[in-house]
N, C-alpha and C positions, 0 to 999 in steps of 0.2 A: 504493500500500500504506500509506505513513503515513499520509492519508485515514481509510483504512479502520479502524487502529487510533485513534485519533482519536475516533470514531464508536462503536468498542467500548466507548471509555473512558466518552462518553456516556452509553450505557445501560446502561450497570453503575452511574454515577454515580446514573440517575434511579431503579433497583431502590432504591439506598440510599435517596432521597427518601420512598417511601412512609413507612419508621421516624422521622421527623422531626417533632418535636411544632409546632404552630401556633405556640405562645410559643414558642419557637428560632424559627422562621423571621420570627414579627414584629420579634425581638428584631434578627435579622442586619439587616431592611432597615432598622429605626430607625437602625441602627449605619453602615449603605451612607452611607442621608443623610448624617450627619454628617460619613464621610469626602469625601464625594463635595463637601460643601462647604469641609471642612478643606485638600484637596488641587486646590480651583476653578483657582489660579494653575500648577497646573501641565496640570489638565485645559484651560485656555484656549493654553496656549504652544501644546502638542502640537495643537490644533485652528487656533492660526494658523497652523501647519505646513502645512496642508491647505488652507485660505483662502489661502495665497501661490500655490498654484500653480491656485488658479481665477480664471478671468477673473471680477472683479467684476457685469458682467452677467448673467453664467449665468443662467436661472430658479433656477437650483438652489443660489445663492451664500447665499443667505438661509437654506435649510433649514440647509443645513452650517453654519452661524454660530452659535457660543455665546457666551455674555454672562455676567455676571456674576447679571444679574436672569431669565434663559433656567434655569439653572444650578438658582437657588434654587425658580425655578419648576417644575422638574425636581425636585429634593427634597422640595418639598410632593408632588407626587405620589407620590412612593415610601413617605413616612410616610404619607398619606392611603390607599394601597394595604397597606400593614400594619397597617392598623387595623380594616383589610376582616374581616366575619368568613369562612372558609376556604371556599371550594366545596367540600371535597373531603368523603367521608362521607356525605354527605344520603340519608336515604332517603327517595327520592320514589317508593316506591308499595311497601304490604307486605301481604300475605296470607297465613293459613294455609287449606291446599287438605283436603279433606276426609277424605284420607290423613293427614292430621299432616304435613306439609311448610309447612316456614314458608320462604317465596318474600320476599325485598329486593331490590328495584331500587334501588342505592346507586351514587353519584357518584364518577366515581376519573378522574385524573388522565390524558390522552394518553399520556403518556410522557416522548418525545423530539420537540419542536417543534422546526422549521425553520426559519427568518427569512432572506429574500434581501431585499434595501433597499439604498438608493444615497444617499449628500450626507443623511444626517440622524442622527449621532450621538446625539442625545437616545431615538432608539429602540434602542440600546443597553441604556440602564437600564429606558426603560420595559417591555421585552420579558424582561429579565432578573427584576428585579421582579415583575410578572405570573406569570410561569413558575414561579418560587417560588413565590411564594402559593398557586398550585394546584398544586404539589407536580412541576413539569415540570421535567425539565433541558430547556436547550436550547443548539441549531446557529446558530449568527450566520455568516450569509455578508454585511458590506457590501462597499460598493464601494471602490476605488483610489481614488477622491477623498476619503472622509472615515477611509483606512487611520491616519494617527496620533491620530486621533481615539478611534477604536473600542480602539485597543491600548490607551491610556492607560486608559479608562475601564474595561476587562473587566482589566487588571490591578488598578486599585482592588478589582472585583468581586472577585476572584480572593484576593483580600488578607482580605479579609471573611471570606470561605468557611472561608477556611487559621483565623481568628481561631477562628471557632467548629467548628472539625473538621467540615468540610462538605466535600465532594470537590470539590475544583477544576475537574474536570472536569463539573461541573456547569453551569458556561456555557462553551461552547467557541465561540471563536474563529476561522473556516475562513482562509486566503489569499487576497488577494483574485483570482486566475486566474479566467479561464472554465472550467479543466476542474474547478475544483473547486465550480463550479457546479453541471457536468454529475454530475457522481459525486455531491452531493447530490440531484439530481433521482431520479436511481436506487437509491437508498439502503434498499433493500428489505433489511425486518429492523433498520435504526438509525433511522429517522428515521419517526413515527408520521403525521406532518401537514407539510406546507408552506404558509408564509405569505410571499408577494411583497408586498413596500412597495415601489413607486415609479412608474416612468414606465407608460405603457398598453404600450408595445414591450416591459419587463421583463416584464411580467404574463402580457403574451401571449407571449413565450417561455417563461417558468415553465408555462402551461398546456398548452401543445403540445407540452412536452417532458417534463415530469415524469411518473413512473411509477408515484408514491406519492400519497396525497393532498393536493388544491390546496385550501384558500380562497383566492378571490380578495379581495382589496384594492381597489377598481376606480379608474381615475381618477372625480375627479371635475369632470364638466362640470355646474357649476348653475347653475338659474334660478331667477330670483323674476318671478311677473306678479303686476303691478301693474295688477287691476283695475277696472273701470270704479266701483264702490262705494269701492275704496281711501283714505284718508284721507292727504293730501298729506305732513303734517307724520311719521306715521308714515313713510311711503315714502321721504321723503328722507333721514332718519337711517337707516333699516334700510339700503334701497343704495346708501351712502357704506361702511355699515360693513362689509356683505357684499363687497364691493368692495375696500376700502382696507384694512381691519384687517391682513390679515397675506397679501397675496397670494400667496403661493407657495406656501398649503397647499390641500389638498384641498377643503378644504369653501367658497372663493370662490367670490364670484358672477362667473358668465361673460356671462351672456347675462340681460336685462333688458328683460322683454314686457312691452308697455303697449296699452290699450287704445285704439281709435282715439279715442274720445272724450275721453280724458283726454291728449293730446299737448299741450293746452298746458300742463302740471303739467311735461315733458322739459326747458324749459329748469332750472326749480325744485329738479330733479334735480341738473342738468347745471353748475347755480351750485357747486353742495356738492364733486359730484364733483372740479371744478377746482383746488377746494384741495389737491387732490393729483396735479394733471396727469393724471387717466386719462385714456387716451387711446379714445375712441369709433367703433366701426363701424356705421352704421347704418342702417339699409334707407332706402328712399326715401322714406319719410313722414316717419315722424322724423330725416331726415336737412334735407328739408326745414323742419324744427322749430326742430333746432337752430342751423340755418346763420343765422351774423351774433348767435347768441346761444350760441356757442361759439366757443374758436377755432380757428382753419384747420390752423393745425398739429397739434392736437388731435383730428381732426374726418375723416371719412376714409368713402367709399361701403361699405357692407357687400357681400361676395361670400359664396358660398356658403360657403367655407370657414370664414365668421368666425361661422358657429354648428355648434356638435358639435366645439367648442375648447375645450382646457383649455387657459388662457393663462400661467396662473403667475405674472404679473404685472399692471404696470397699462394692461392691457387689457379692453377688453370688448365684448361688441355688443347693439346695440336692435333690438326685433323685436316690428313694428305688429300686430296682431290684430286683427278686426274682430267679435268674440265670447269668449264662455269658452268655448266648443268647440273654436275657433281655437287658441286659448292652448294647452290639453289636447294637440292634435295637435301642436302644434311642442314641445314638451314630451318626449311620447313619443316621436318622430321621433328628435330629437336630444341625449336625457339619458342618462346612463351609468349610470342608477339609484341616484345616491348621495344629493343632499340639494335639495332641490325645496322653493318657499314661497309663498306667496301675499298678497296686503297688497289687504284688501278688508273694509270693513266688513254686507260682503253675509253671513246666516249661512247662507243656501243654496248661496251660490256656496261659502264653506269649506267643508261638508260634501260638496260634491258633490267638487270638489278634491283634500281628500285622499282620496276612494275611488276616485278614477278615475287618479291619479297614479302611477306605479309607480315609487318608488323607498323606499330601507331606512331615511330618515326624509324627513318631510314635516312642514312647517312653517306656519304661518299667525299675520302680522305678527308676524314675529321675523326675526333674521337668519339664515341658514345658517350661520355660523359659528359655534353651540354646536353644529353636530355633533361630537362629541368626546365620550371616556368619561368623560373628570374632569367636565364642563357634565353628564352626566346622571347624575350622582352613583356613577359603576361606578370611581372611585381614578383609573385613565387606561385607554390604550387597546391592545392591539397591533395594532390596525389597523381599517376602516373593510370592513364586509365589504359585498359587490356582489349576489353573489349569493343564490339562497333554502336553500337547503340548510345543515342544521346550525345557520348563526347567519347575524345580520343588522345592518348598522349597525354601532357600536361595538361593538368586539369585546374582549369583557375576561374575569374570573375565571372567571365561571360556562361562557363560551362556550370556555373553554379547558379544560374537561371532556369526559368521557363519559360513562357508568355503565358497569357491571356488575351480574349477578344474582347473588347470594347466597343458597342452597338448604340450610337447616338441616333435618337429618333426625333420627330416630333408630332405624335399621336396617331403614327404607321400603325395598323391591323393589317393580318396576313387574309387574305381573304378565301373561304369555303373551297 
């Protein structure tokens, strides 16, 4: 029952949201940032609260980790996302009918958005943020491992709101339990949308269980092939950086397809990669490549398993092709449809690529690591969407709308 009223206070918070002008709401997240950096030392204590009790290996130890410079980079977001102009109101499509009805299809707001996410605190603001901007309250379910985390930081929020007579219950906070999970998933009447941030297990219980509606989040398993056209000096900085840059997020590179001709470029790779110990699985060819120009401990036979991995860390695996055909089919076979690339100075082999590729962004010679909403200029994200329906890719302002129609008359009857 207290769930439930919880949930009421929700959507009575977000009714009041529609009456909320643009400048109030840019003004509150300018004001967030500030706090959110004013009060960093106490948002970092309460977060090594939560880092003591994870084992430093976790995949997941990284995500849950804030910084000082994580922090500030979190508050360039939120300013950059208040600066957004508003999705909300657009009329995208207007007509008067012949009757005199004058017909708007105008952009309004979800509602009550839903967030289940594990070990990443920083989606706290950004989800919160977002959600404002397009005029949404929203339901924060994280996880037990980043619980002093999420509290710190939705009280900051919370403080903001109270500043400028904003309903506090405008970002709400769930427990971290399973059954308040489950009572989110069934939330028929409070909650408009559901969005899962985390593992492929979260997701897929979120999708199998929920009642209301899901975007998915999806994991991300990516590859970049590298080509028989490829350009070496490109390739080795793109997957060093698709690789190393920040492995624990979504958009790393997992799996690293090379053409058969071009195996001897693997060690050229495999030099860069080592300055950061990844560690390599690698079929039989290029395993053959790299052996005695990697090292052994590093160095390890690929199995099946070691493609259609998300690794989350520094892991990864190579994978021979004897065609761009080749490459396409293990691609499709084993991609989760999230961020897919290519490194080829071939312009047929690009083009054919990205239309034959299926996934919510596709890339050629760059890294997969700009997928992300702040890299394509949408402020940030609330999440990486998988699937086709509704939205795609980074999910931001606009994709956290809907419309309705707005039917002006003046005392039109439809007649017998």
């Amino acid at each position: 029952m207290k769930i439930e009223i919880q949930l009421k206070n929700v959507c009575e918070a977000s009714r009041k949201l529609n009456l909320v002008d643009d400048d109030t709401i840019a003004a509150l997240l300018l004001e967030l940032a500030d706090q959110a950096e004013n009060n960093s030392a106490y948002i970092l204590a309460e977060n090594k609260k939560d880092l003591n009790r994870m084992d430093q290996e976790d995949t997941k130890y990284d995500r849950l980790k804030l910084t000082e410079d994580r922090i500030k980079g979190i508050t360039a977001d939120i300013r950059n996302v208040a600066r957004l102009e508003s999705p909300v109101g657009k009329v995208l499509k207007e007509t008067v009918r012949p009757n005199g009805l004058k017909i708007s299809k105008v952009t309004v707001p979800f509602g009550v958005i839903g967030i289940i996410y594990e070990a990443r605190p920083n989606v706290t603001f950004d989800v919160f943020a977002l959600c404002l901007k397009s005029g949404n309250a929203c339901v924060l379910k994280g996880g037990s491992d980043a619980i002093y985390s999420n509290q710190a930081i939705v009280s900051i929020i919370q403080s903001v709101l109270k500043k400028y007579n904003l309903d506090e219950n405008t970002v709400t906070l769930l427990p971290a339990g399973r059954e308040e999970t489950n009572e989110m998933l069934r939330a028929h009447g409070y909650i408009d949308l559901i969005i899962p941030r985390g593992s492929q297990s979260l997701i897929n219980f979120v999708r199998e269980n929920a009642t209301i509606p899901v975007i998915e989040t999806g994991a991300g398993i990516c590859h970049t092939y590298f080509d028989e056209f490829g350009d070496v000096e490109k390739g080795r900085e793109i997957i060093f950086n698709a690789k190393t840059r920040r492995p624990s997020v979504c958009n790393t590179l997992d799996c690293l397809i090379i053409h058969e001709s071009r195996l001897d470029e693997l060690p050229v790779f495999g030099k860069k990669l080592l300055e950061e110990n990844v560690v390599i699985y690698a079929d039989e060819l290029s395993y053959s490549k790299l052996k005695g120009n990697y090292p052994e401990n590093l160095l390890f036979p690929a199995t099946e398993e070691s493609f259609g991995t998300e690794f989350l860390s520094m892991l990864m695996s190579v994978k021979t092709v004897a065609s761009f055909d080749e490459a396409i089919c293990h691609i499709n076979k084993y991609s989760s449809k999230h961020s897919e690339a290519i490194i080829s100075e071939n312009s047929e082999n690009i083009e054919k690529f990205k239309k034959m590729v299926d996934a919510s962004s596709v890339f050629s010679n760059a890294s997969t690591t700009f997928t992300d909403g702040a890299q394509f200029g949408l402020g940030a994200e609330i999440g990486i969407s998988t699937q086709k329906l509704h939205a795609r890719g980074p999910m931001a302002l606009e994709e956290l709308t809907s419309y309705k129609w707005i039917i002006e008359g003046n005392g039109q009857i439809r007649p017998k």
